[in-house]
N, C-alpha and C positions, 0 to 999 in steps of 0.2 A: 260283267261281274255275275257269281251265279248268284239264283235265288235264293234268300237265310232261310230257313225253318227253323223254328228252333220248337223242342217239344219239352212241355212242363210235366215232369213226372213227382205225382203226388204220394202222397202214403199210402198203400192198401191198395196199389196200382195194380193193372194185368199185365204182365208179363208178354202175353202175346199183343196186348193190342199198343203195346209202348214199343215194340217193333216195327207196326206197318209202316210211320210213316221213314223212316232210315229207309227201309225195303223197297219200296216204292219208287222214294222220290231220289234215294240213292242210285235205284240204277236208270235214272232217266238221262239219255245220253243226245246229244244232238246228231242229227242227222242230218244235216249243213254240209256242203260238200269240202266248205272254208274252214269246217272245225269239226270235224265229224270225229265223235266221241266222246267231246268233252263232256264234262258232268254238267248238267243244267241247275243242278240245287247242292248247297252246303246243308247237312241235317247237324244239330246238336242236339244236346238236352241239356235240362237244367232241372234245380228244384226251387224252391220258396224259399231254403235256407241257403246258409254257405254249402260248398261242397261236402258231402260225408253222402252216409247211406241212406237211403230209401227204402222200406218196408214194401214188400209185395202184399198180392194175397195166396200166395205158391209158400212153400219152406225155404224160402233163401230172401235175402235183401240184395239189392244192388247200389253201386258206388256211382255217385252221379258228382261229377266233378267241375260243374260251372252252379254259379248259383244265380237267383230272381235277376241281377241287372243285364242277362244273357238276353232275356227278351226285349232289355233297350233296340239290338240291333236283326232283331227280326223283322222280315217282309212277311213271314207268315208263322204265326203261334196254330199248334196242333196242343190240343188239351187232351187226354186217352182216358179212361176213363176210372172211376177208384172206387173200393169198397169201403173207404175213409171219408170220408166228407164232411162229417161233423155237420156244422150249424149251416155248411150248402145242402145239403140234404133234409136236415132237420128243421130248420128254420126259413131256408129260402135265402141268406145272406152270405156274405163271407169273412172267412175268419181275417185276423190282425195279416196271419201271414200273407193268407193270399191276396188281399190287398193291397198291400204292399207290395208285391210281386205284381199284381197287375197296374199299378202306377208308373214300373215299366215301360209298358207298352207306349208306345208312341202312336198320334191319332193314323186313320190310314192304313194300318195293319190287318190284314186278313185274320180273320181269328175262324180256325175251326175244330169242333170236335169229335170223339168218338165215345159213341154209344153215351153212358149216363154222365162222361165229359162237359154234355152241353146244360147238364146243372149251375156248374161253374159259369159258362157264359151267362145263364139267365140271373143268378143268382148276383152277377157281376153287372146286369144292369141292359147287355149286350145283344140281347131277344126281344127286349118290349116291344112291341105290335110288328113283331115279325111274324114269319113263318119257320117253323124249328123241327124238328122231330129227336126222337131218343129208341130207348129197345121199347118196346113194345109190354112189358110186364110191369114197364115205369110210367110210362105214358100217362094215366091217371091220374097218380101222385104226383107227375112234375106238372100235368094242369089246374090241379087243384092247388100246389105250393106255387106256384108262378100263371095268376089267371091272365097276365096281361101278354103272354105266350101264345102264338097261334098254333097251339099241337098238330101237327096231323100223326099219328100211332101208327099207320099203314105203311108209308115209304120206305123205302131204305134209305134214300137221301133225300137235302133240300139243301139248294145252290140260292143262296140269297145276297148273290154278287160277295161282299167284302167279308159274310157270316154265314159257315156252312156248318150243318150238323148231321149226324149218320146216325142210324141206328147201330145195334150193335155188329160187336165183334166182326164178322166178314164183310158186312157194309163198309166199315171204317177203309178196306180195303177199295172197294167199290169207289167210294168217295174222294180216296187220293190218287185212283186212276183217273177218276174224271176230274180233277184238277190239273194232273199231267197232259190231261187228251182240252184241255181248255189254253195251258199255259202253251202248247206247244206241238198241240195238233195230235191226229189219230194217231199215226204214222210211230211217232214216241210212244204214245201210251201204249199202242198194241204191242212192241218192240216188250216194254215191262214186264205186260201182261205174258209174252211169250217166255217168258224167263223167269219168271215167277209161277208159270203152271198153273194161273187161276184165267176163267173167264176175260176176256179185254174189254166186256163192257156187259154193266148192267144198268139198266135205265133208271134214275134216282125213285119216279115213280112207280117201281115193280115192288109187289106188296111185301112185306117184310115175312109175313108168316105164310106159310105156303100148305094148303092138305096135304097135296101128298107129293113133297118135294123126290123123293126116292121112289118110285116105283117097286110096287110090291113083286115079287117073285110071279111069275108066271101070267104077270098083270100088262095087259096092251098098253103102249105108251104113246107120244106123240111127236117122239125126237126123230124118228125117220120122214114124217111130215116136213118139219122145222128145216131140216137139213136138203129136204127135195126144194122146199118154197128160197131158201138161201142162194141155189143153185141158178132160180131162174127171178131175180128178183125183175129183171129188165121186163120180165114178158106180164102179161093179165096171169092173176092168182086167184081164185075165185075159192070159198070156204067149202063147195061139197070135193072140188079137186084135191083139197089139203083131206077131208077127212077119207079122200078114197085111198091115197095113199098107207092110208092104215086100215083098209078096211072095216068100217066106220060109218054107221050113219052120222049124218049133223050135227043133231044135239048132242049124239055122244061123244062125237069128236070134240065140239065145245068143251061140253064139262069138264071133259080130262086134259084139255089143253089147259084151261083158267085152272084145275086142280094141281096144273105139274107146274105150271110157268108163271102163276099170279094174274096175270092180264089175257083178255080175248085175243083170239087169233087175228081180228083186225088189227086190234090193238099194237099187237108185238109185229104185223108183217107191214104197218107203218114205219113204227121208232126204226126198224130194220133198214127201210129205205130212207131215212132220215139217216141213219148212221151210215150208210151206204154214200148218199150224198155229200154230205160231210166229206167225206174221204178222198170223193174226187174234185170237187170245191179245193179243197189243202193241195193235192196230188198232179194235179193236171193241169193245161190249158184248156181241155174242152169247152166248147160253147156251154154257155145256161141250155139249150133246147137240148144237146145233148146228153146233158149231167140228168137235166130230167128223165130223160128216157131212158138212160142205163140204169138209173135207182127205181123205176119201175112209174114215176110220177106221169109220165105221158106229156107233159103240156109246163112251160115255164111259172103259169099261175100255179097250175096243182102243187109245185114244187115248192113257188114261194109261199103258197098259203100254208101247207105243211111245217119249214123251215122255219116260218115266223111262228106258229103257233107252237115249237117245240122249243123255239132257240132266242125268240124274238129278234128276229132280223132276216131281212134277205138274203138269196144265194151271192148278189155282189157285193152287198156290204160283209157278208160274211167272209168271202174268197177274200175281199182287198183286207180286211183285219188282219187275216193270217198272213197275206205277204206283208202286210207293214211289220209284223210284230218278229219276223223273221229278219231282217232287214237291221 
């Protein structure tokens, strides 16, 4: 059976961000040799009341045509995020309706949100002494209205097994590829990613607000680095080799890599080989000693002690989850 989504669209909603998840989890297809194609997730929507219309914050409303007991039969609620919120926003609780609507839910249910969405979770009870995150201009306000919240304002996402939360808008997206690439391996998610024409993967912990995400006109960059270091991830990479490629002292290569990309060049040519690993862990028979060494880890500890600290679990217990869950 495929996975339910089902997504709650509020009043005062985004128009773009009550899209991702259809987008997304709509075109995730298997790639099973026994059923290659098929859809992996059923998306719907719903709202709080009976079916009729929904207010945006654009000049148009939309017709949403299931109403609150939709999310009786959801495996996963996506919340997007609204300009509406009344007394979740104001107050920290929630209204008659969305109470009600969330009485729905069944216990067990993934619940995740987008961008200022994860009000509604907190607000609903579903954050207390977690970790959460939101957009970054709310971050404040939603620690100050919800103290018993672990904010962190930085991420773009946080994967907190059965409750996940994004920052905004292009995170949202970010978030439900790495739910794809969690329910169902790299291999899908990148397949999305390729068809969707964004990134295949951004690491939850890459910082939300970036100096200087775009490079200025006639300004040295550090994507020709990135893309030489990509190329050879199997072999030793050493930081004055990345910054020569640009010709680049050190520190300047630093600064402008953490200014374009969020994280240090360690940083990012880790998760790389973590995602790299991943890939062939899902993808291959290779030995552990070999997986190590084509993602550039050298040695089966390095690999597991990397894999564990990014993923919490081993390269075999990871390999055999994906074959059971495939199975």
């Amino acid at each position: 059976m495929k996975h339910r989504v089902v997504v709650l669209a509020l009043d005062g909603l985004l128009p773009f961000e009550l899209g991702i998840p259809q987008r997304i989890f709509g075109l995730a297809l298997s790639s099973e040799p026994h059923d290659r194609g098929r859809k992996l997730y059923e998306v719907v929507t719903c709202s709080v009341r009976p079916p009729g219309p929904v207010s945006t914050d654009a000049d148009f409303t939309i017709t949403v045509e299931r109403g609150p007991e939709a999310l009786a039969t959801a495996d996963t609620v996506v919340i997007p995020a609204s300009y509406e919120l009344g007394p979740v926003y104001e107050e920290g609780r929630l209204s008659g309706e969305l109470a009600a609507a969330f009485a729905y839910i069944r216990p067990g249910t993934r619940l995740v949100s987008i961008c200022t969405g994860s009000y509604v979770l907190a607000a609903a009870g579903f954050l207390d002494g977690r970790p959460a995150t939101t957009h970054w201009s709310s971050a404040d306000h939603f620690q100050q209205l919800f103290p018993k919240v672990q904010v962190d304002p930085d991420v773009l996402f946080i994967d907190d097994g059965d409750v996940l939360t994004s920052a905004g808008v292009a995170a949202g997206i970010d978030l439900c590829l790495h739910i794809v690439r969690r329910d169902h391996g790299t291999a899908v998610a990148n397949d999305v990613a390729r068809r969707t024409v964004v990134p295949p993967h951004r690491d939850g912990g890459q910082a939300q607000y970036i100096q200087r995400p775009v490079p200025e006109a006639q300004f040295a960059t550090t994507t020709g680095a990135r893309a030489w270091a990509l190329g050879r991830l199997d072999r030793p990479i050493l930081l004055r080799d990345m910054a020569q490629q640009e010709s680049m002292s050190v520190r300047t290569f630093t600064r402008r890599f953490r200014e374009e990309v969020g994280v240090s060049p360690v940083q990012w040519l880790t998760r790389q080989r973590v995602e790299r690993a991943r890939q062939l862990l899902e993808s291959t028979d290779l030995s552990i000693d070999q997986v190590a060494r084509d993602a550039g880890f050298g040695t089966p500890t390095s690999l597991r002690q990397h894999l564990q600290a990014a993923l919490g679990v081993s390269p075999t217990v990871y390999r055999r989850t994906f074959r059971a869950g495939r199975t």
